[in-house]
N, C-alpha and C positions, 0 to 999 in steps of 0.2 A: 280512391279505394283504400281499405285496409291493409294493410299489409300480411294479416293475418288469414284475409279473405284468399288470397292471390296463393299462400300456402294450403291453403284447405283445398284449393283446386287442385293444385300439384299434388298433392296428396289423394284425391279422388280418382285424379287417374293413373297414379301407381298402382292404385288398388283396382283398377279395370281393366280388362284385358281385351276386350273386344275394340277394335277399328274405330267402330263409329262410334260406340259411345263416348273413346275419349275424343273426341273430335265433338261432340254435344257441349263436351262440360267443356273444353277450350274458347269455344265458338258464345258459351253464355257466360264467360270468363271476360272475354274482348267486348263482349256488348254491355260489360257492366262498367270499360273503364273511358274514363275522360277523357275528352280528345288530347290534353296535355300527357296524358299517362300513358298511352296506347306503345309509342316506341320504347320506353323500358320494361311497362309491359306483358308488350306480345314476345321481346326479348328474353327476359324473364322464364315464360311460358314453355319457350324453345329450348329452357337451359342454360341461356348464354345471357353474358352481360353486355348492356350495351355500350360499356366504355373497354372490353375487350382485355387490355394489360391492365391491372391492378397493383402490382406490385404483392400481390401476396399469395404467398405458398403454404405448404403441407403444415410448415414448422408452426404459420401464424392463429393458424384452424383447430392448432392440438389447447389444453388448460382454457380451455373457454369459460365466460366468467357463468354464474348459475344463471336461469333462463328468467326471465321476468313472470310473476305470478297473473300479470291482464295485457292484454293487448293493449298498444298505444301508439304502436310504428303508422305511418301511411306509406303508401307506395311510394309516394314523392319523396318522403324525408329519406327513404331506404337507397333513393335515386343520388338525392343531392349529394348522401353523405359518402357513397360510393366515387362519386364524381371526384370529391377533397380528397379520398382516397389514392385514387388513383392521377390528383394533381400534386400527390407527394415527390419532393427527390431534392436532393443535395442533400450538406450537412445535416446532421440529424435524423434525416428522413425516417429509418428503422421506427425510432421512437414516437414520432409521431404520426404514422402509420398503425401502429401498435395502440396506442389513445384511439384514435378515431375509430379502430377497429373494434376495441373492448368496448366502447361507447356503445358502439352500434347495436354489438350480441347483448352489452346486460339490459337494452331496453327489446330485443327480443323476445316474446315466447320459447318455448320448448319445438312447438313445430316451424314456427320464422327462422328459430336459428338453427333447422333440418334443411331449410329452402335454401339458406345463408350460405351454410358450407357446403352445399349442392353448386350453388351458382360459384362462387367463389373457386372450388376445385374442379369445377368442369363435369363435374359426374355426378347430377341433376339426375336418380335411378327414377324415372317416372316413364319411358319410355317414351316421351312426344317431342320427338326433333322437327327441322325446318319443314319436315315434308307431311307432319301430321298437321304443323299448327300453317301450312299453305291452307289446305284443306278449309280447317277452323276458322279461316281469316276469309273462304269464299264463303262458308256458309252463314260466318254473322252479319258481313257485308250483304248477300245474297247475291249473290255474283257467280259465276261458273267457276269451278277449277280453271278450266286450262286459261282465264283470263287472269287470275290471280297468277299462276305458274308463270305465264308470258312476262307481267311486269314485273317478276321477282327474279326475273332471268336476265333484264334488261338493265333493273335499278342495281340488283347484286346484295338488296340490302333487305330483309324479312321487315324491319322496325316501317321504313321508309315506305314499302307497300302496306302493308296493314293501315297505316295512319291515313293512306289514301285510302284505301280501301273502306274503311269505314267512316271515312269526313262525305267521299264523290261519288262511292260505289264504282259500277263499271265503266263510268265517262270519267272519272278518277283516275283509275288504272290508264285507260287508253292513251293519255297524254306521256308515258312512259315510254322513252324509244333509248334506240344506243345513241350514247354521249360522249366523245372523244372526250376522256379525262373522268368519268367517272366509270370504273371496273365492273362487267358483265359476270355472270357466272362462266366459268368454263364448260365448255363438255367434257364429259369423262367417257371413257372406256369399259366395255364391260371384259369378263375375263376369258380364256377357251385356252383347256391344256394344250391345246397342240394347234398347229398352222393350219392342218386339214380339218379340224371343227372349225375353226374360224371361218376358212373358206369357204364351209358349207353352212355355216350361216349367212353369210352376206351373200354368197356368189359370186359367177364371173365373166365380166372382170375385176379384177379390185387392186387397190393401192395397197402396197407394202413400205410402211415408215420404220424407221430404225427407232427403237426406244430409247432412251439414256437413262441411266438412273442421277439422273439432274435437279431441278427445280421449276417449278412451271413457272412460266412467266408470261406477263398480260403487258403489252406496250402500249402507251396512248402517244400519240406527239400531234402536238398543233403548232406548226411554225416551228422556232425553236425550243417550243417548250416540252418535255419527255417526263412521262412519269410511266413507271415500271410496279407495275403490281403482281403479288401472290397469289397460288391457288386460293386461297383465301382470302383473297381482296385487301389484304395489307402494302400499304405502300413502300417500296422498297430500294425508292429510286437511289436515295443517298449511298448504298451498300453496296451498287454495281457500276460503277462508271464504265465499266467496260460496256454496259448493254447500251447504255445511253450514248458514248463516242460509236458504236455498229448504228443505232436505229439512226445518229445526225448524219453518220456517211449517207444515206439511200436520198434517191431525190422525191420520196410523196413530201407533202407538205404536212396532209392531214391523213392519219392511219391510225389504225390500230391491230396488231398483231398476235398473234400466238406462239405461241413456244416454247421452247428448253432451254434453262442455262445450265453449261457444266463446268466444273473445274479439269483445266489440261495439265498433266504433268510437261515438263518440259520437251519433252518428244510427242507433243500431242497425244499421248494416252490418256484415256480418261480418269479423274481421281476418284476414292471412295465419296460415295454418297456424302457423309457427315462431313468432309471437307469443303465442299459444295453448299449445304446448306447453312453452316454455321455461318455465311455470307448473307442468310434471309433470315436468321434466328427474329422470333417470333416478339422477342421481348425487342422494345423499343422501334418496332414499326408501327407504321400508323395507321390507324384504323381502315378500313374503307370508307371510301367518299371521295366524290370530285378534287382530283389532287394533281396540278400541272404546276412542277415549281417552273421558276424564274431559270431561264439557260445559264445564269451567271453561278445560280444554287447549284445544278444539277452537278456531282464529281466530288461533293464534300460530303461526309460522313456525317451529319447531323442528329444521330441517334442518340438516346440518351447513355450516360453509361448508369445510371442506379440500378442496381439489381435488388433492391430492399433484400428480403429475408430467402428469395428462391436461388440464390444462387446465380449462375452461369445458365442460359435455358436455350432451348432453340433447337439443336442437332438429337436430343435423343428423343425420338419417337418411340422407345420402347416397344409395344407390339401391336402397335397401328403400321410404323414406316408410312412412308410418302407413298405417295401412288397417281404419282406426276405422270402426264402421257406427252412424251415427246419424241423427238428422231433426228439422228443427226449418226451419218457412217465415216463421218471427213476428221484428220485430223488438222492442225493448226499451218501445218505445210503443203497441207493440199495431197498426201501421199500416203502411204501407210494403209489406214480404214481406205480411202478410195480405193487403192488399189485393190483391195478385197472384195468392195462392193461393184468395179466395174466389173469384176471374173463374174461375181453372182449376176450379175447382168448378162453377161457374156454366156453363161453358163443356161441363163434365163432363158436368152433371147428377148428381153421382153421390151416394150418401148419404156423410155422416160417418160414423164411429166412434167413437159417443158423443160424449163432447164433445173432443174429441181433435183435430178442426180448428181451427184461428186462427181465432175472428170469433167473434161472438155476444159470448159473453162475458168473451169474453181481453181484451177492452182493460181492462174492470175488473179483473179478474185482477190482468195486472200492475201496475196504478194501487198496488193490493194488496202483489204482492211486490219488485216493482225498490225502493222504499226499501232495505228490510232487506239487499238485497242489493247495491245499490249501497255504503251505507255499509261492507259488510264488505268491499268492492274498495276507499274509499277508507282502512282503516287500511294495505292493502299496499302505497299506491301506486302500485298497478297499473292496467291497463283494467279493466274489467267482465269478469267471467268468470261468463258466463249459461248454468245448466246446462237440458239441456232432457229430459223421459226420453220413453224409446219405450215401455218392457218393465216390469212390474211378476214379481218369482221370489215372494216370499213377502209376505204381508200378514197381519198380528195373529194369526201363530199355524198359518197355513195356508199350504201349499208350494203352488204355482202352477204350476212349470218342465213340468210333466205335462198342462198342462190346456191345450188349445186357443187358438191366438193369440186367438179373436174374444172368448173369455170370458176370457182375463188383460189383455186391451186393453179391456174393456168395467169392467172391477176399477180398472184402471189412472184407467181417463176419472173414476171415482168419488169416487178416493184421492187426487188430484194435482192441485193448480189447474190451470185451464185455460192459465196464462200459462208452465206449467214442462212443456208436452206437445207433444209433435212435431206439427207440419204432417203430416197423415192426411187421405187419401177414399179410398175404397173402388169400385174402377174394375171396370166389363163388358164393357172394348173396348179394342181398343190405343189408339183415337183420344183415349176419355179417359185413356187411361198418358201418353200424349204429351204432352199439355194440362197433365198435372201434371209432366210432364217439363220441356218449356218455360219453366212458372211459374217451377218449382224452380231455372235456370238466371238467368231473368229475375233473380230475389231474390237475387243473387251466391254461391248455393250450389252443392254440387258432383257433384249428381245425386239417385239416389232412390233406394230402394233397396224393392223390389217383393217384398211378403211373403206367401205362403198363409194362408188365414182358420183352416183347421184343425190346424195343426203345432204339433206342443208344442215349449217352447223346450228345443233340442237345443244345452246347454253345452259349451263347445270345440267344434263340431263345425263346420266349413263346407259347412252343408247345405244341398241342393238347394233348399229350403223358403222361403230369403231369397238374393235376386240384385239385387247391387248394380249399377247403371246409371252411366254418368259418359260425359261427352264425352270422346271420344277426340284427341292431339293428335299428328301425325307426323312429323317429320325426314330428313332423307337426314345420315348422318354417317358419320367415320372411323373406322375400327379405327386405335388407338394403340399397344393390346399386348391377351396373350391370355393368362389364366392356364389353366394345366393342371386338369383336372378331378379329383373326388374320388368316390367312390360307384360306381353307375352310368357316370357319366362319365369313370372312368376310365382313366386313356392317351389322350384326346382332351381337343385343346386347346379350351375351354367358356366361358367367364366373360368376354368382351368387354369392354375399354376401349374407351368412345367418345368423339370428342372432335367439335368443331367449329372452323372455320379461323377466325382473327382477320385480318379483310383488313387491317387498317392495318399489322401484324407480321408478317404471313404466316406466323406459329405455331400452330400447334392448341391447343388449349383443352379440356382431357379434361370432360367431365359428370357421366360414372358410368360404374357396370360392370353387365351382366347376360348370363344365361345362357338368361334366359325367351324359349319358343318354338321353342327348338331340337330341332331330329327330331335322332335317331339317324344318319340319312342327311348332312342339315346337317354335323355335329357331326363325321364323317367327311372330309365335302367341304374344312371349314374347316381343320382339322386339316393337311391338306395341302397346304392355300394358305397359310397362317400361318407351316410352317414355311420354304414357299419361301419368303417376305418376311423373315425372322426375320433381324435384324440385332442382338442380342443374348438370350442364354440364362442365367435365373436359376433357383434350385430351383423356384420354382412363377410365375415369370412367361415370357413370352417377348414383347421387345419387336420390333416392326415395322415397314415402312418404311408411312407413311402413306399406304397407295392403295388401299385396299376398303372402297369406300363402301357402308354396309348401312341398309335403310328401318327406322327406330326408331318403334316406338308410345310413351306414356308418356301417363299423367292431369296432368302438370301438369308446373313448374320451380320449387323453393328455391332460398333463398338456402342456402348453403352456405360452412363455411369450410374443409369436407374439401379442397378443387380449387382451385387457385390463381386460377380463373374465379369463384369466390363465390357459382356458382350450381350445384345437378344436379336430374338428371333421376329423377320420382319414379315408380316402376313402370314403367321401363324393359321393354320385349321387343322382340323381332327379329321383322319382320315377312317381309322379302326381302332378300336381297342384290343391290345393285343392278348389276350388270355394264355395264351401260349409260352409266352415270356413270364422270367420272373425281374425284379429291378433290377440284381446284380446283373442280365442278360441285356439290359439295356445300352443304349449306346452311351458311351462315357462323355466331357466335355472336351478329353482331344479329340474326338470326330467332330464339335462343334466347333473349334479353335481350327482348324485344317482347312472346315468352311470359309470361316472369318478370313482365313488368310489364301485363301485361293487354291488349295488342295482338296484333291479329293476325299472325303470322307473314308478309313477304313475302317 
């Protein structure tokens, strides 16, 4: 295929807004490419590259060379030369990254190198991610959704299913099961302000988990071989020996698990988030795919160090944040969080979940496992990175993912010391969701997250079935500027800069961006007040004069080195617009600094 074809699509359905249409021109997109071509692609299509790290940032994307006057790229060539790309590192590497890269754009088009720097920066504005081109990939195959959904749940990988999907069709897919050593989707959680919506959605009974604000983690081991993967299927094993000296203590042989890793201060308190993550930073993990290193590998650091031209990357999520679902109320001594989460027990009345609660016998437990895993934190230098799991998918030979939370939670309590299992009771009332709410909060954790006793685990899915709980925390702040929408949204100005006033400067202070919470109506309204304020016009920005103060929710504040402020805001959404307020009434950025550091907002 063209290369130029494959952007005219992307472009067709930026300019669609309807559902199914862009799902037409996807679907006759995948039927136009070669069986060779289908995994970069349908990748492609999603947005996403399929060699993932590249080595190249913001800096390499700006002085691009003029755009080629005829088409001449093929998908392949766009593929291979991506590939040298992203097999760049050591000496030199900058510059020859740089070559390859200028190469590439001056044999470009005007609209291939719109595709280029889409794919390249990750913000591909066409509106069709994994869940439009699922769709796209049933209907050129002709297959059912939920059969595409199922092996894309299983494989973990959109390229990997599509290529099936359209060589086998539906006898394609079904060959697709869990694989100890190649990563599943996760399930994710959906969201509910408070304990008592949660409850009253799932009902009761139901499990109450402790949140962390950790890092998901996906275990595989066969024998002795462990490999530890990412919410996002990046392999991670080198980065944690600590998960991998927990998962060789347990006696399955063949598993595979779910759960949180978190960094412990020395008192078993848990650390900031970005301390934690910059343990799984994104640049130099390895892709997803079948990945069980050698037991002899497993404890070394094997990551690359070349950062070409981006920098340092990994821990600033700016205003996306993680949105890992995990639970763990214990700290490293077995005391502290326990002792908080046995009272909310106490206080509950409520039964355990097997041995799945902190207390009884977690403090032996970990007496048990923190050596082994302390020592394998102090070969990296690092804190403690204490993994804890919720979920057990597969055990010696048997899949689980189908089987009932209360009976793979009851598997789980059996397979897994007590000292390596989440903070669990099993609640009949909102009053004891609350109690374990509170605990959960008390213990410097970052909510809970409220699970049905009967659901099977539903991989990739953010279903109904788990609803994650967190204190909410609110702002009155400025719009800065307003980017133009994509999708659905657009022709309406959507994506909000927000900043906060610095009184000593009297300069704003941007935090992040978001679009979350916006009606159709809003997204109108705004549109027309933005452009009145609008004291500068770029292709997809439009800057502002700083006077529409809007009420911001958000779970928390990073550190950040995206925003010349060092801090943003994680899960940003628009709650009202304040009309009421003027900017100077706004909240400053020491109410956002106060957050950042664990005080109250005045």
């Amino acid at each position: 295929m063209r290369f130029v074809d494959l952007a005219a699509t992307s472009a067709a359905v930026t300019a669609t807004s309807g559902r199914r249409a862009k799902v037409e021109l996807l679907a006759a997109a995948l039927r136009s490419l070669a069986p060779g071509e289908v995994p970069a692609g349908s990748g492609y299509l999603a947005g996403e590259l399929r060699q993932r790290q590249t080595g190249v940032g913001g800096a390499s994307l700006r002085d691009l060379p003029p755009p080629a006057a005829e088409p001449t790229l093929t998908l392949a060539a766009v593929d291979a030369t991506i590939d040298e790309i992203a097999a760049v590192h050591g000496p030199g590497s900058q510059a020859r990254r740089r070559d390859l890269l200028g190469r590439l754009f001056a044999a470009a088009t005007a609209d291939e190198q719109r595709m280029l720097v889409g794919l390249f920066s990750g913000e591909l504005r066409q509106g069709a991610q994994v869940g439009l081109l699922t769709e796209a990939v049933a209907r050129a195959a002709e297959v059912p959704v939920p059969t595409v959904r199922r092996a894309l749940l299983l494989a973990g990988d959109l390229r990997t299913v599509a290529a099936a999907a359209l060589r086998g069709g539906a006898a394609a897919l079904a060959e697709f099961g869990l694989q100890v050593g190649r990563p599943l989707s996760p399930m994710l959680a959906q969201s509910a302000p408070s304990v008592d919506a949660a409850l009253a959605s799932i009902g009761v009974p139901a499990v109450v988990d402790v949140k962390l604000d950790g890092i998901r983690i996906q275990v595989h081991r066969s024998g002795a071989d462990i490999a530890v993967f990412t919410r996002s299927l990046d392999e991670i094993t080198g980065r944690v020996p600590e998960v991998v000296a927990a998962v060789r203590s347990l006696p399955g042989r063949e598993m595979v698990l779910d759960g949180e890793a978190i960094g412990l201060d020395e008192t078993g308190r848990p650390l900031p988030f970005q301390q934690t993550s910059s343990r799984a930073a994104r640049r130099g993990a390895a892709p997803p795919g079948s990945a069980l290193p050698a037991a002899d590998a497993v404890g070394t650091d094997a990551v690359g160090t070349d950062t070409g031209d981006t920098g340092a990357v990994g821990t600033d999520t700016g205003d996306t944040g993680a949105e890992d679902t995990g639970a763990v109320g214990v700290d490293a001594a077995g005391t502290g969080e326990a002792a908080a989460w046995a009272d909310a027990a106490e206080r509950a009345e409520a039964a355990t979940v097997d041995a799945g609660f902190p207390g009884g016998s977690h403090a032996a437990g970990a007496a048990q496992v923190a050596p082994a895993v302390r020592a394998a934190a102090a070969r990296t230098g690092d804190s403690v990175l204490m993994p804890y799991f919720f979920d057990l998918l597969h055990l010696d030979g048997e899949d689980l993912i189908d089987r009932p939370g209360r009976e793979r939670w009851s598997v789980l309590a059996r397979a897994v010391d007590p000292a390596l299992l989440v903070g669990r009771v099993t609640v009949d009332d909102t009053e004891q969701a609350g109690a374990a709410f509170a605990a959960a909060l008390d213990a410097g954790q970052e909510g809970v997250v409220v699970k049905a006793l009967d659901a099977p685990y539903e991989a990739g899915r953010r279903g109904a079935s788990w609803i994650k709980v967190k204190p909410r925390h609110t702002l009155d702040l400025v719009v800065l500027a307003v980017e133009w929408g994509s999708g659905r949204r657009k022709g309406w100005l959507s994506n909000l800069h927000l900043g906060a006033r610095d009184p000593r400067t009297g300069e704003f202070v941007m935090l992040g961006k978001t679009f979350k919470g916006l009606t159709d109506e809003t997204l109108r309204w705004q549109t027309e007040r933005f452009l009145a304020l609008a004291v500068e016009h770029g292709d997809w920005v439009v800057r502002v004069r700083p006077e529409q103060v809007v009420e911001i929710a958000f779970d928390g504040v990073q550190t950040s080195s995206r925003y010349p402020g060092g801090m943003a805001l994680r899960f940003a959404r628009v709650l009202r617009y304040r009309h009421d307020k003027t900017a100077a009434e706004a909240d400053t950025v020491d109410a956002v600094r106060a957050i950042h550091a664990g005080r109250p907002a005045r």
